[in-house]
C-alpha positions in Angstrom: -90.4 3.8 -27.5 -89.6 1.1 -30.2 -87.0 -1.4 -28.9 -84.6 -3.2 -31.3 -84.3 -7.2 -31.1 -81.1 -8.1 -29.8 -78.7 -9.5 -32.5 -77.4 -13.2 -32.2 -73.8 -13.0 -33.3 -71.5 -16.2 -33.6 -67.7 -15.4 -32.3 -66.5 -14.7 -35.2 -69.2 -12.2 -36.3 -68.3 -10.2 -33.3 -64.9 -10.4 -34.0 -65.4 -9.9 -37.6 -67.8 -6.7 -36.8 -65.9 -5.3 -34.4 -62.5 -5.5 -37.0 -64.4 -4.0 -39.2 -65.6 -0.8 -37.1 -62.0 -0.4 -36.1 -60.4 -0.7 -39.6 -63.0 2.5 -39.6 -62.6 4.4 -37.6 -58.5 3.9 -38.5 -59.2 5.0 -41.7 -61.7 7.8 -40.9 -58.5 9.6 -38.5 -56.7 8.8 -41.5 -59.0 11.7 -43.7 -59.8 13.5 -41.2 -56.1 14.2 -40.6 -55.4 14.9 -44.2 -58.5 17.2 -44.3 -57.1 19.5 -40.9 -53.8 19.9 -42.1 -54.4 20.1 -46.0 -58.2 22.0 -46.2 -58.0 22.6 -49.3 -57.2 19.2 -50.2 -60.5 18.3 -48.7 -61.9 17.5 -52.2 -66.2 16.2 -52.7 -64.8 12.6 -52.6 -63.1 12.8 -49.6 -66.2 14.2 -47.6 -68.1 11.7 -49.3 -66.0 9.0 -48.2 -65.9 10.3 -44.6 -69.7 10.5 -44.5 -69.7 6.6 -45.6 -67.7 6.0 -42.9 -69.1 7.4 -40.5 -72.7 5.7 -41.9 -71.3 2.3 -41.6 -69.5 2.6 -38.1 -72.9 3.9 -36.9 -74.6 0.7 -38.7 -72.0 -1.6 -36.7 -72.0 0.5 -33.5 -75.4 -0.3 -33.1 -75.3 -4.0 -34.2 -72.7 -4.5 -31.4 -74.7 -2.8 -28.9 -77.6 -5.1 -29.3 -75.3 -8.6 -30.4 -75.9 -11.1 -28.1 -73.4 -14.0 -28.5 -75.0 -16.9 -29.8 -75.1 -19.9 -27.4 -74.5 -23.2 -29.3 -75.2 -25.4 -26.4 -78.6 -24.9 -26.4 -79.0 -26.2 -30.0 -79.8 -29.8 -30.8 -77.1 -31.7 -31.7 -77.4 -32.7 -35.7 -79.9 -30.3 -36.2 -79.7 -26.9 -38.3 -79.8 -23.5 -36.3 -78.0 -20.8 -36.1 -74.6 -20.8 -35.9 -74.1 -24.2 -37.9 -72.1 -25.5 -40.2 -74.2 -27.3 -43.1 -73.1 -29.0 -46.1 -75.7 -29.3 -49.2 -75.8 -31.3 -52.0 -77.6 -28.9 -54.7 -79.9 -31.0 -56.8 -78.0 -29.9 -60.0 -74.9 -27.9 -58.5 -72.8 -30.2 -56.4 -72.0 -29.5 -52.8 -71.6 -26.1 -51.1 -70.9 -25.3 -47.2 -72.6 -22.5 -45.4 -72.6 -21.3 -42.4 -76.1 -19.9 -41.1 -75.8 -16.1 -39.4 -78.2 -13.4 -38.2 -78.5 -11.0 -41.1 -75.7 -8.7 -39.3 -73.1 -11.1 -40.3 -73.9 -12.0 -43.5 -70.5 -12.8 -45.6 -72.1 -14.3 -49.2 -67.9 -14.8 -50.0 -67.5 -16.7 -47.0 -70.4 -18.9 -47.0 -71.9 -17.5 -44.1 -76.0 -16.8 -45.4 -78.7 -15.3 -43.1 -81.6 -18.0 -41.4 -84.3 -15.2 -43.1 -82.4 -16.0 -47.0 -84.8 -18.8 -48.7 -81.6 -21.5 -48.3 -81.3 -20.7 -44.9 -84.9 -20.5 -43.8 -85.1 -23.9 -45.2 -82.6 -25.6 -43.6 -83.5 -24.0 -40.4 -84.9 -27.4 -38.0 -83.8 -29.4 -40.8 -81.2 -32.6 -40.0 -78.4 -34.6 -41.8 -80.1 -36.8 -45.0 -83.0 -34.5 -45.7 -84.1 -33.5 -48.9 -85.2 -30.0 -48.7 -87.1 -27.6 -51.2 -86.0 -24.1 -51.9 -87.2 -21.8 -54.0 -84.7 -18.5 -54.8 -84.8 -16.1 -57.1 -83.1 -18.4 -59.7 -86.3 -20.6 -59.2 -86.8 -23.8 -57.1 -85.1 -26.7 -56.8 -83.9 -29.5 -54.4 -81.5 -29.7 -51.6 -80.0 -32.7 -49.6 -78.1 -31.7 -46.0 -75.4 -33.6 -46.2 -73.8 -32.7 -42.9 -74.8 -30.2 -40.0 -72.1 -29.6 -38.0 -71.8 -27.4 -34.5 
């Protein structure tokens, strides 16, 4: 039997995954009410919908039964793991702020990019006043940490 690595989740992944699943599940009662009381209602993009739904509460269901909550004490102070907040000076771009997540609670919008993305595995062990080399698909380029904070 193949055993799936637990999932580090900050706070406010879990909270975020776990608003998410129930914004879902809200939504999926919602059609599944019209659909009993109106059948023939129940038009191809409803089902579709509902089947989407019921995908992507499965997905987070079984994030959040493997999410560990990720223990920032254990992480060296100054030093880029998961969890932190770093600042980067791009070499051409000007500064950006990301927060580096497990994959699970990956938010591009909200600045929170996965340690396994090439930014993120390169700032991974990294500390405050390094230059760092990435290479995306956009091609590579130069980084500088600005700030890592906890």
């Amino acid at each position: 039997m193949i055993t799936e690595p637990p999932v580090l989740l900050t706070e406010d992944g879990l909270l975020q995954l776990q608003d998410e699943l129930d914004h879902f599940r809200e939504r999926y009662a919602e059609l599944a009410r019209v659909k009993a009381e109106s059948p023939d209602d129940a038009d191809e993009g409803m089902l579709t919908d509902m089947t989407l739904l019921q995908r992507r509460m499965a997905e987070i269901e079984d994030v959040l039964s493997r999410a560990t909550p990720l223990d920032n004490t254990a992480r060296e102070p100054g030093v880029v793991g998961l969890g932190s907040r770093v600042t980067v000076r791009w070499e051409e771009d000007g500064e950006e702020t990301y927060v580096i997540v497990d994959p699970a609670e990956v938010d591009l919008n909200a600045g929170r990019i996965s340690h396994e993305s090439p930014v993120g595995e390169a700032l991974i062990g990294r500390r405050t006043g390094e230059r760092v080399a990435v290479t995306t698909i956009a091609g590579s380029t130069w980084l500088s940490i600005v700030a890592v904070d906890e």
